[in-house]
C-alpha positions in Angstrom: 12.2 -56.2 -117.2 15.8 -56.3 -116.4 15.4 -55.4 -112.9 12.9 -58.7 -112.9 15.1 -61.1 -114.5 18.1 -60.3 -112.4 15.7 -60.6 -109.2 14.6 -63.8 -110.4 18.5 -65.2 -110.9 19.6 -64.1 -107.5 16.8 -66.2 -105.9 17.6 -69.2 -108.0 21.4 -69.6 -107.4 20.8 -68.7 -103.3 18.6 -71.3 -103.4 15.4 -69.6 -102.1 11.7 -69.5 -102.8 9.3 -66.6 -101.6 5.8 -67.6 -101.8 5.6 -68.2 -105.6 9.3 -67.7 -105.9 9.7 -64.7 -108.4 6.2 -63.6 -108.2 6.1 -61.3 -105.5 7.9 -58.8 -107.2 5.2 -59.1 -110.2 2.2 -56.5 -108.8 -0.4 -58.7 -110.8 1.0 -62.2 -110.1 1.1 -62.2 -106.5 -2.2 -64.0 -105.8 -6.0 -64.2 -107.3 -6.3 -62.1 -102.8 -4.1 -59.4 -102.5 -4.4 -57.4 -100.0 -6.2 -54.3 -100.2 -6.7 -52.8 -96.9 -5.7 -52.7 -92.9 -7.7 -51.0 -90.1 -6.3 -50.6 -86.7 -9.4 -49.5 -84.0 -9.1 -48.7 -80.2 -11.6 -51.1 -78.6 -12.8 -49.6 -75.4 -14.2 -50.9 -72.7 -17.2 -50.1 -73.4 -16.7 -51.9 -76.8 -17.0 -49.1 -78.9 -14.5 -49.4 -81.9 -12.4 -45.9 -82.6 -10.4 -45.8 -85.4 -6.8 -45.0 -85.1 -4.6 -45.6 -88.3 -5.8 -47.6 -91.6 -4.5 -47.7 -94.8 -5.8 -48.9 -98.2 -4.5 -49.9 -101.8 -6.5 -50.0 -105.3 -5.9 -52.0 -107.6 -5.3 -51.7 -111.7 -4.6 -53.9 -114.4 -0.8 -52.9 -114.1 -0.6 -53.4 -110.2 -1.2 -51.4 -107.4 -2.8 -47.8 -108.3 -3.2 -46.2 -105.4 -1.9 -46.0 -101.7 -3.8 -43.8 -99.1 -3.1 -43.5 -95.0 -5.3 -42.5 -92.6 -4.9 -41.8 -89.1 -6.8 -39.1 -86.8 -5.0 -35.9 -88.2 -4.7 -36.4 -92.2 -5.6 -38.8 -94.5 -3.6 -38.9 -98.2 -3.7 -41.0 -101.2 -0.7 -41.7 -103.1 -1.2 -42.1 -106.8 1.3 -45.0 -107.7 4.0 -44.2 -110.9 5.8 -47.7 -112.1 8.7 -47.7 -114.2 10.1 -51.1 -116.1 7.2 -52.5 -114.0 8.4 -51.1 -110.6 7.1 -47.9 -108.5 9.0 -45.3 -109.0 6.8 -42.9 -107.2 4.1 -42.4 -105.1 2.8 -38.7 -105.3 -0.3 -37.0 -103.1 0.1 -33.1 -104.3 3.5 -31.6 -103.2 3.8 -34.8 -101.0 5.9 -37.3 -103.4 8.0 -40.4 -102.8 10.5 -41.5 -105.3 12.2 -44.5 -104.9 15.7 -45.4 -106.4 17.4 -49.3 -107.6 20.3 -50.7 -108.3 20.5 -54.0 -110.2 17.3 -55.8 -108.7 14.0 -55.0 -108.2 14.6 -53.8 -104.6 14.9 -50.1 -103.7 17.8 -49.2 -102.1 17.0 -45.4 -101.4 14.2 -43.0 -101.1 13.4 -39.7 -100.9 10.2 -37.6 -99.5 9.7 -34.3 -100.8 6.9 -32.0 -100.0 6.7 -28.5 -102.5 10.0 -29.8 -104.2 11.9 -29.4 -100.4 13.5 -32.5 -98.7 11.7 -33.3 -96.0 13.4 -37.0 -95.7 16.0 -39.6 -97.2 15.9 -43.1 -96.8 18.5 -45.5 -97.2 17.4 -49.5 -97.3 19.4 -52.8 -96.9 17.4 -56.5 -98.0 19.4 -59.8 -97.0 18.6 -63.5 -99.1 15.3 -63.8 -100.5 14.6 -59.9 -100.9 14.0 -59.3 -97.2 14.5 -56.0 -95.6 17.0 -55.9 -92.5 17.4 -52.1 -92.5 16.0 -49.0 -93.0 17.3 -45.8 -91.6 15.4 -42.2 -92.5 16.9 -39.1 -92.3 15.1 -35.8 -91.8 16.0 -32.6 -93.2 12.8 -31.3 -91.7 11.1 -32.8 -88.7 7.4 -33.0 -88.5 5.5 -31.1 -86.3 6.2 -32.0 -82.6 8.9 -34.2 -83.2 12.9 -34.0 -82.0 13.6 -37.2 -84.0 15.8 -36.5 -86.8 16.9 -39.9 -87.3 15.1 -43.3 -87.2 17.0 -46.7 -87.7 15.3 -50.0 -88.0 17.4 -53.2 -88.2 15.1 -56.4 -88.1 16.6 -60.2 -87.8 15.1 -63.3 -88.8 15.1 -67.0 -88.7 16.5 -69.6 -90.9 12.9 -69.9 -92.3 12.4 -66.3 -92.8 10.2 -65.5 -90.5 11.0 -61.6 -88.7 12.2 -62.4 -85.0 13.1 -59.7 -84.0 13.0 -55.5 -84.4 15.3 -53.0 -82.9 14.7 -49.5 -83.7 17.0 -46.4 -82.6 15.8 -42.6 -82.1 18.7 -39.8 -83.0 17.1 -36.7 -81.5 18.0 -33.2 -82.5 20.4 -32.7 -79.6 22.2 -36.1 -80.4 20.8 -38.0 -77.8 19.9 -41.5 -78.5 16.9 -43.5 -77.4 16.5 -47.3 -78.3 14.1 -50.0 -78.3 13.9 -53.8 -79.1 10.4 -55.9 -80.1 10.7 -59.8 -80.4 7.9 -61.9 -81.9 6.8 -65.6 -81.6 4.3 -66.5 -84.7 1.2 -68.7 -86.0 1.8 -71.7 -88.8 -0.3 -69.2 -91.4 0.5 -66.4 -93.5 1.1 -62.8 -92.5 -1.8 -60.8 -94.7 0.9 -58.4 -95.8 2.7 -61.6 -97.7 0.0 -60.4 -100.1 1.0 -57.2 -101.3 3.7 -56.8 -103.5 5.1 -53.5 -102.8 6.3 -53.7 -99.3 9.5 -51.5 -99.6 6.8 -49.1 -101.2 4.4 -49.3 -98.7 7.5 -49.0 -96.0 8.2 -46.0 -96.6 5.0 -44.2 -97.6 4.2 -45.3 -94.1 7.2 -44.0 -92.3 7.1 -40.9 -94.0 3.6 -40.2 -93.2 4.0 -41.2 -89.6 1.5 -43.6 -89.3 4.1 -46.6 -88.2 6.4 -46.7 -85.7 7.2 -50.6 -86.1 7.6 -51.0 -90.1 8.9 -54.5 -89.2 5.0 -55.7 -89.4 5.1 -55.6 -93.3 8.1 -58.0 -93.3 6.4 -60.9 -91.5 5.6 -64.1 -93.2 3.9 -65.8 -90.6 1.2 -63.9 -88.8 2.9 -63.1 -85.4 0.8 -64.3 -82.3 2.6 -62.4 -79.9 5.0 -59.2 -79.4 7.4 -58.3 -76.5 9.0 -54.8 -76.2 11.6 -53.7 -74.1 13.3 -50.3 -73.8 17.5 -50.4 -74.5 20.1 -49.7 -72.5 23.3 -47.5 -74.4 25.4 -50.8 -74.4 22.7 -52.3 -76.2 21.2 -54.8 -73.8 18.0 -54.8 -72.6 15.9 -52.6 -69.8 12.8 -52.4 -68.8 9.8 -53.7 -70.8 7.7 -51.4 -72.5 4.7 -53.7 -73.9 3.7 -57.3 -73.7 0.9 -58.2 -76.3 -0.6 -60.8 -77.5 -2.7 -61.2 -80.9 -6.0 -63.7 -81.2 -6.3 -64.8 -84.9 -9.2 -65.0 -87.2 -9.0 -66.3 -90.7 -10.9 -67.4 -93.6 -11.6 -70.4 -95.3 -8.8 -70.1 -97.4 -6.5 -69.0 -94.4 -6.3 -65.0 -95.6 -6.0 -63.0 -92.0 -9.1 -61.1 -91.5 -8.9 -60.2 -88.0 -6.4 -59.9 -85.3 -7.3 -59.1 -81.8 -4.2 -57.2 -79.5 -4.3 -57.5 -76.1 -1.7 -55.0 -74.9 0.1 -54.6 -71.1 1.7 -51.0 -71.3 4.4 -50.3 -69.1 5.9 -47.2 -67.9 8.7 -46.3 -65.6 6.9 -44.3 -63.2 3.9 -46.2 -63.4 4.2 -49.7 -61.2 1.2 -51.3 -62.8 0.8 -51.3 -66.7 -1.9 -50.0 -68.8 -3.8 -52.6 -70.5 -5.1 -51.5 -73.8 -7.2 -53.2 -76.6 -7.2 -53.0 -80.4 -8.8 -55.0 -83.7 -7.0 -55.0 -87.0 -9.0 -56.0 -89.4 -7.7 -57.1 -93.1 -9.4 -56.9 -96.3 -8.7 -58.3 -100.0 -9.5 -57.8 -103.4 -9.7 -60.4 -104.8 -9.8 -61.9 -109.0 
């Protein structure tokens, strides 16, 4: 309860209201819709949907219970442990996630263990109104087929809160460094994920199980309409563009998200005309 009351402070003397000002960090006061569920599908030409990552939550009387992922190789369900009202871990076997505070109700670290060895350490920064602007994870043991031993997001945003922009930086095991930059332009109505309460939770869970490679979507309050990606140069500016996509909306009568339709231009260096590429998200809610 401390960790709530001190939250609640810090948002009334900066001035700033989240949604239902302190009620996003309550898991039960969020909304009567919270989100329960996301489902990302290849849409081929032929029109045949195939799934590529989803991931679902289930809900108690205490919050969320339940976390699983999904995506073509493995599928795991985190069970969801809370402490003074707060997730302390997320555990699927030997696969656990415990997350550390300070004096809010904002994580500042993490750590994924599998079989009690380290497999990653995360370290996470929030600016006013509880927003994330950083998360870097460190591996002690890289996942199968990967060089990256370090990935660090930085994400800006508006005046209004609204996520502009993501930059992301790959360490690789021989120190080389690899960057990229995504910008985003946005609709007037909610982001679904504005409906789930655990978002440095949820972060994490899906950078560790490396199902997301743009963790910035769980930070937007306005549905984005549109996403530009460009590859960095090592003085930071930018190089060549690496995806131009654009999102068709669909919501319901009561403005929840339900689906989002990507239109995607691919573009790689020795390829002179981009790949164009399809998907549907679609969103689901449970709702009281």
């Amino acid at each position: 309860m401390i960790h709530r009351l001190l939250r609640c402070f810090g948002l009334f003397i900066t001035g700033v209201v989240l949604g239902t000002g302190c009620q996003p960090d309550n898991p039960v006061a969020t909304d009567t819709c919270r989100l329960s569920g996301v489902t990302d599908q290849l849409v081929e030409t032929s029109g045949k949907l195939t799934d590529e990552t989803s991931w679902s939550a289930t809900y108690g009387t205490a919050g969320v219970n339940t976390i699983t992922t999904r995506t073509a190789s493995q599928t795991a369900t985190f069970g969801i442990e809370l402490s003074d009202n707060l997730p302390a871990r997320a555990v699927n076997g030997q696969d656990v996630v415990a997350m550390s505070y300070s004096m809010s109700s904002l994580p500042v670290s993490a750590t994924f263990t599998r079989g009690g060895t380290v497999q990653s350490t995360f370290s996470m920064q929030y600016g006013a109104g509880g927003v994330l602007t950083r998360v870097v994870e460190s591996r002690q043991v890289l996942p199968a087929n990967s060089l990256t031993r370090q990935r660090d997001y930085t994400f800006t945003y508006d005046a209004a809160g609204n996520l502009t922009t993501e930059r992301d930086v790959f360490t690789l095991r021989d120190g080389l460094t690899l960057a990229q930059e995504e910008t985003f332009t946005f609709d007037t109505r909610p982001s679904p994920y504005v409906r789930f309460a655990y978002r440095p939770l949820l972060t994490v869970v899906a950078l560790a199980m490396n199902m997301e490679t743009v963790p910035g979507r769980f930070w937007h309050q306005l549905a984005p309409t549109a996403l530009l990606s460009y590859n960095l140069n090592s003085d930071g500016s930018r190089a060549e563009m690496r995806e131009n996509s654009t999102f068709a909306l669909t919501y319901d009568a009561d403005n929840k998200l339900t689906t989002r339709e990507q239109t995607a231009l691919l573009y790689q260096s020795s390829v002179p005309t981009p790949i164009s590429k399809k998907n549907r998200q679609t969103f689901g809610y449970s709702c009281e």
